[in-house]
C-alpha positions, -999 to +999 in steps of 0.1 A: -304-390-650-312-362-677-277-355-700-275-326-720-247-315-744-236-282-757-209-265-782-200-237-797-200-231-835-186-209-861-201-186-886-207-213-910-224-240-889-212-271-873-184-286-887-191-317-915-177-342-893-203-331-860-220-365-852-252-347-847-271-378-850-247-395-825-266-370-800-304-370-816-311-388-778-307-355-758-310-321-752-282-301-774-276-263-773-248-246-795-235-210-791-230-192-824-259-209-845-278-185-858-316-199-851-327-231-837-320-253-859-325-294-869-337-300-828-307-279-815-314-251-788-295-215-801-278-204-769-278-164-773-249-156-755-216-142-772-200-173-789-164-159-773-171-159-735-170-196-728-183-188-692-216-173-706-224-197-728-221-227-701-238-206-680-270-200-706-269-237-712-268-249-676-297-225-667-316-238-703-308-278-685-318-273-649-313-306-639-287-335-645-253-335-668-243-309-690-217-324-715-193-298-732-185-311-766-155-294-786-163-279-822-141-303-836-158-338-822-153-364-845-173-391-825-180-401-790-163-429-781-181-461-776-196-466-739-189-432-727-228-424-722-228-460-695-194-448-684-201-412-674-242-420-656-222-449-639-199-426-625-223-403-616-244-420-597-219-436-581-200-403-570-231-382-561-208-355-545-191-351-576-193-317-594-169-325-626-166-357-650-135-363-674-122-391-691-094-404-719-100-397-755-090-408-788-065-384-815-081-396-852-056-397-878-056-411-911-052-447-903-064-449-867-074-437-835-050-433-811-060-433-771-046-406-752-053-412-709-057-384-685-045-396-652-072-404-624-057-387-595-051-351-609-051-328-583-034-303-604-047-268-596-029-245-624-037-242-656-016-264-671-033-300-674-049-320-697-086-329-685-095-340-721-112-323-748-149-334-734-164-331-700-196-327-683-207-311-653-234-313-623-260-288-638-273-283-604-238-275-585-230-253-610-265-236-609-259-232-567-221-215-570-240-188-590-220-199-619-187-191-633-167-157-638-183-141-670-163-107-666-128-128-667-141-154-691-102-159-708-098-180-681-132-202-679-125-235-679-097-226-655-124-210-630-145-245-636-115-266-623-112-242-594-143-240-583-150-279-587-119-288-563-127-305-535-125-339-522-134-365-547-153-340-568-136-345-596-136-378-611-122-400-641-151-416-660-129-452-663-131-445-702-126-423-730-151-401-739-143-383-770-131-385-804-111-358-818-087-345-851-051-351-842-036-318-834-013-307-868+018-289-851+044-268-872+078-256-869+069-223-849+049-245-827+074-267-823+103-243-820+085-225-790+077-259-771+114-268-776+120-239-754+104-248-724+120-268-693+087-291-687+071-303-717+040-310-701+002-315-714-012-279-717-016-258-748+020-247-751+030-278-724+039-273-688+051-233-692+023-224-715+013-193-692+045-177-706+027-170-737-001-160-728-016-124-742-021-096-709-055-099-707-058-144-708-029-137-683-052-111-663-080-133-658-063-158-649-048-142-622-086-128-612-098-161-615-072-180-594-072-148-564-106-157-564-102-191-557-075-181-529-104-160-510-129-187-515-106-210-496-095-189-469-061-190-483-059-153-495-031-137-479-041-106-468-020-075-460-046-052-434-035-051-400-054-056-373-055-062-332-052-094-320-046-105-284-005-123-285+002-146-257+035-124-253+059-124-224+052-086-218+058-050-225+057-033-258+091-023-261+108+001-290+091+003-324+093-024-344+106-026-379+105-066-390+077-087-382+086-122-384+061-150-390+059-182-385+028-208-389+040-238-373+025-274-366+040-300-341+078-292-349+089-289-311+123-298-323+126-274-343+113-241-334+135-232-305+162-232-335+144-209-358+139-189-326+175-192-319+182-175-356+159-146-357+174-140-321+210-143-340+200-112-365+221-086-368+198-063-360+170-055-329+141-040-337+123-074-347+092-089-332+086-130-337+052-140-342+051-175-338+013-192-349+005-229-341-018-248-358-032-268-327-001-287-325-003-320-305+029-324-292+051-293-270+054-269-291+035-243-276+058-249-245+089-244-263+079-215-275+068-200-244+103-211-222+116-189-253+092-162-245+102-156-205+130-145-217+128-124-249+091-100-250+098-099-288+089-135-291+050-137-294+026-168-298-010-171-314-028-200-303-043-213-335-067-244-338-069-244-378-039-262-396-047-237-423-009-225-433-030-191-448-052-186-424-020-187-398+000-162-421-028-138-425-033-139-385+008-131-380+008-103-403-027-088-386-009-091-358+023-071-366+033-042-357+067-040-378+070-020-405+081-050-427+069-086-425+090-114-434+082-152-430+103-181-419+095-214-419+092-234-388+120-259-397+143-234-413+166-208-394+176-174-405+206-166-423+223-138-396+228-109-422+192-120-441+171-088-420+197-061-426+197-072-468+157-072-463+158-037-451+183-022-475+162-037-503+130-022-490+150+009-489+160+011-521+128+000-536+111+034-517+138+057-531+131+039-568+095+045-565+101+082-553+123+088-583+092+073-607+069+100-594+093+130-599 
């Protein structure tokens, strides 16, 4: 299998401790090099949008793994070229290859693991200083996001999720400088409830400038639409199994995706019923439950039109939601979870606090 590696480099060149001849076996390109130079491939894109420059290189490979190596590699660790073409051809739907690594210090290496079964889809873990990629997946997505680049390696972990397309090499692949924290480091990490693995540990999004925070955002609402997980506030017709007549005009829409909780419903029915005001509708949507859900909810039906089912054969919690609130016809949507009930007084607070959110936003424009 063809392996290619590429970096990024600053005005000066690669830095001293770069094993360039630890890599004289394959293809290297490096973003921010000035002109080919000693068998290394210039990429030309801007040395500052990461999603460019794996692009470039990726389209420059064809074929194979594309290895990112940080600017600061101090060595690759021994048997990570074996570990990561074992795992490769051994995992041939896999998109995305990490591993451990080791922190160098003055006296030793020290191993740091990244944990095999990270399913983790924020921002926040640690995948390891190094990784490679399946040139061709990432040639037949089209790519990442070169517009919201801030937030590229983020975009790469998004669109590599899947199942078991992400996998742990068994190994470390990477040698790297032991981070050097201060006290203003320090003093913000302090501050945080989860400690965690990510730049600034588990919170680290709180410091982020607007525009890193903005394409992160972009990047992840991406991913939500990509999954069919977007929720989505256009209305639209859609025929309810509904016990009949239209009735007055509604003002809550209630929503509810449920999935095999017969026991349950007819008491979240029970609490919207309970609210202390009328004008509701219930849109209940099952998820192709198995059990009698679906007749629960219609015995509830016969007997209150407000009550409304969609018949719904993808256990997709999204997907449901986005077909309730297509469906409504309320002026305001709120959702309750099948197991939960609704506090009695919770749709008269809802309304007085969309209220007072419309006369806020009048007084803005004035």
């Amino acid at each position: 299998m063809k392996l290619s590696g590429w970096t990024q480099v600053g005005e000066t060149g690669f830095a001293p401790n770069f094993p360039l001849k630890q890599l004289s076996n394959f293809t290297l390109f490096a973003a921010g090099l000035p002109h080919d130079t000693n068998g290394v491939t210039r990429l030309s894109s801007d040395v500052n949008n990461f999603a460019a420059c794996l692009n470039e290189a990726a389209r420059h490979a064809q074929t194979g793994l594309l290895l990112f190596l940080p600017p600061d590699l101090q060595s690759l660790a021994d048997g990570w070229q074996q570990n990561l073409l074992n795992t490769a051809d051994a995992n041939p739907n896999a998109r995305f290859f990490y591993g451990n690594y080791f922190w160098r210090n003055d006296t030793s290496n020290e191993l740091q693991t990244v944990r095999h079964d990270l399913g983790d889809i924020t921002e926040r873990e640690d995948w390891g200083p190094a990784w490679a990629v399946r040139v061709e997946w990432l040639l037949s997505i089209g790519g990442l996001d070169e517009q919201h680049y801030k937030a590229a390696f983020y975009d790469l972990l998004l669109k590599s999720w899947g199942d078991k397309t992400r996998v742990h090499i068994d190994g470390a692949l990477a040698v790297v400088p032991a981070p050097q924290t201060d006290a203003a480091d320090l003093a913000k990490k302090s501050k945080l409830f989860y400690p965690g693995r990510g730049a600034l540990g588990g919170f680290s999004y709180l410091f982020m400038d607007k525009e890193t925070e903005h394409h992160t955002e972009q990047v992840f609402y991406n991913f939500l639409k990509r999954e069919h997980a977007w929720l989505e506030g256009e209305r639209s017709a859609f025929p309810l199994a509904s016990a009949g007549g239209q009735g007055a005009a509604v003002r809550i829409s209630v929503v509810t995706p449920v999935y095999n909780r017969a026991k349950f419903i007819g008491k979240a029915i029970e609490s919207v019923q309970a609210a202390d005001i009328s004008d509701w509708e219930y849109i209940i949507v099952d998820n192709g439950s198995t059990d009698n859900t679906r007749q629960v909810v219609r015995e509830y039906m016969a007997n209150d039109p407000r009550i409304k089912l969609i018949e719904n054969d993808r256990n997709i919690i999204s997907v449901s939601l986005n077909l309730g609130v297509r469906a409504a016809q309320g002026k305001y949507i709120a959702q309750l979870d099948s197991q939960h009930s609704a506090p009695r007084r919770r749709w008269r607070v809802t309304l007085l606090a969309q209220k007072c959110d419309t006369r806020i936003r009048r007084l803005r424009r004035r």
